[in-house]
C-alpha positions in Angstrom: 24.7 -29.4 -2.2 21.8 -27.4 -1.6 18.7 -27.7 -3.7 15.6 -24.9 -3.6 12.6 -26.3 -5.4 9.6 -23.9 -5.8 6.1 -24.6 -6.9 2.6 -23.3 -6.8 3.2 -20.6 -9.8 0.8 -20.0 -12.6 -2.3 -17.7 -13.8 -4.8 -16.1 -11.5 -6.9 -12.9 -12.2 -6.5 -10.2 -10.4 -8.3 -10.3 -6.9 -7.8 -14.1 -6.7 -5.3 -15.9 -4.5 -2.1 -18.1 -5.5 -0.2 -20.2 -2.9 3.8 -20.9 -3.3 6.2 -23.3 -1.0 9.7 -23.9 -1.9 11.5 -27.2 -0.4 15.2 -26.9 0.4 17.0 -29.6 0.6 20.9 -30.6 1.0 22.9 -29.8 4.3 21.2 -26.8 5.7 22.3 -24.6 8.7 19.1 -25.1 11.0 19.6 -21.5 11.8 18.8 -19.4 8.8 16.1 -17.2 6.8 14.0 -18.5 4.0 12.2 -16.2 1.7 10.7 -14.3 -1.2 11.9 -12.2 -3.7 10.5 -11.4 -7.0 11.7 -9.8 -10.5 9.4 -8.2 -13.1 10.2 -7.7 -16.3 12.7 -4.6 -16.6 12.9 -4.3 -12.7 15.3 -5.3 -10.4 15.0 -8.2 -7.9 13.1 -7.1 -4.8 12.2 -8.5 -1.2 8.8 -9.8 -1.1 9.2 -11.6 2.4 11.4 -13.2 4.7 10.6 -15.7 8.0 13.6 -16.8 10.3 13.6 -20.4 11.7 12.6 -19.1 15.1 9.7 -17.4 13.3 10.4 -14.1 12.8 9.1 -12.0 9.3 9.5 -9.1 7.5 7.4 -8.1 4.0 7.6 -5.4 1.4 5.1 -2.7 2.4 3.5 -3.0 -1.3 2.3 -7.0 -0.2 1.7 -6.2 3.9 -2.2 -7.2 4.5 -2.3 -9.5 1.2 0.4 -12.0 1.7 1.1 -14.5 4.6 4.8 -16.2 5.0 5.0 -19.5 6.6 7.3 -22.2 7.3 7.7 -25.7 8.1 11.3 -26.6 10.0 10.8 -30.3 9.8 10.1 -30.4 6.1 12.5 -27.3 4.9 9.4 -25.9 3.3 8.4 -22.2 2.8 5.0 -21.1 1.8 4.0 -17.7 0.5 -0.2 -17.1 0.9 -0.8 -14.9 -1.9 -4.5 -13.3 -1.5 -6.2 -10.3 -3.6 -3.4 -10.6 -6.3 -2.6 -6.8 -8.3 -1.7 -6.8 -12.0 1.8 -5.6 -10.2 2.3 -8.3 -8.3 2.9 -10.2 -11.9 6.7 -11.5 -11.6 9.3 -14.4 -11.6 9.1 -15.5 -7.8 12.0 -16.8 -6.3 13.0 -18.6 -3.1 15.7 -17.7 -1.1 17.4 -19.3 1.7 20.6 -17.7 4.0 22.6 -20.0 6.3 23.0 -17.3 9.6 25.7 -19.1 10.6 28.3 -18.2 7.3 25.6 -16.5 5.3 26.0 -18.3 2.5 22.9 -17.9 0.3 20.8 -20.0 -2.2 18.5 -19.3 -4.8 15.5 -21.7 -6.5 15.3 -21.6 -9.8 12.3 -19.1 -10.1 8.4 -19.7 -10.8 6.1 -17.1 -13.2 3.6 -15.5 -11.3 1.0 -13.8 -13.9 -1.8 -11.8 -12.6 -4.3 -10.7 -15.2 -6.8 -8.7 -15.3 
């Protein structure tokens, strides 16, 4: 079974920087995406970023220039680099990973991101 395990959420004023990784565990694919998305309150679920296993990313124009997507294929783990945080950016954060071989997806539980101001 599959496991996502995020960590690195909290409380940061706006400007300041907040680091996420997410560990997958389980029988994983070794070809597949791991990722970002993130839900305020009211809105729906949106991309935040995405890196493939042979390195390739993607990010939502409104976090381009602020946040940095990384991976590490020997431990499972993806990181998200959060720098100059926005009161908009305040949201559950959650990890996503898609097997590109039956693309079968999995979710992490979520973790509160709160910028304030």
């Amino acid at each position: 079974q599959v496991q996502l395990v995020e960590s690195g959420g909290g409380l940061v004023q706006a400007g300041g920087s907040l680091g996420l990784s997410c560990a997958a565990s389980g029988s994983i694919f070794s070809g597949n995406v791991m990722g970002w998305y993130r839900q305020a309150p009211g809105k729906e679920r949106e991309l935040v970023a995405t890196i493939y296993s042979g390195g390739g990313t993607n990010y939502a124009y409104s976090v381009k220039g602020r946040f940095t997507i990384s991976r590490d294929n020997g431990k499972r783990t993806v990181y998200l680099q959060m720098n100059n945080l926005k009161l908009e950016d305040t949201a559950v954060y959650y990890c996503y990973l898609k097997e590109l071989l039956n693309y079968v997806e999995y979710w992490g539980q979520g973790t509160q991101v709160t910028v304030s101001s």
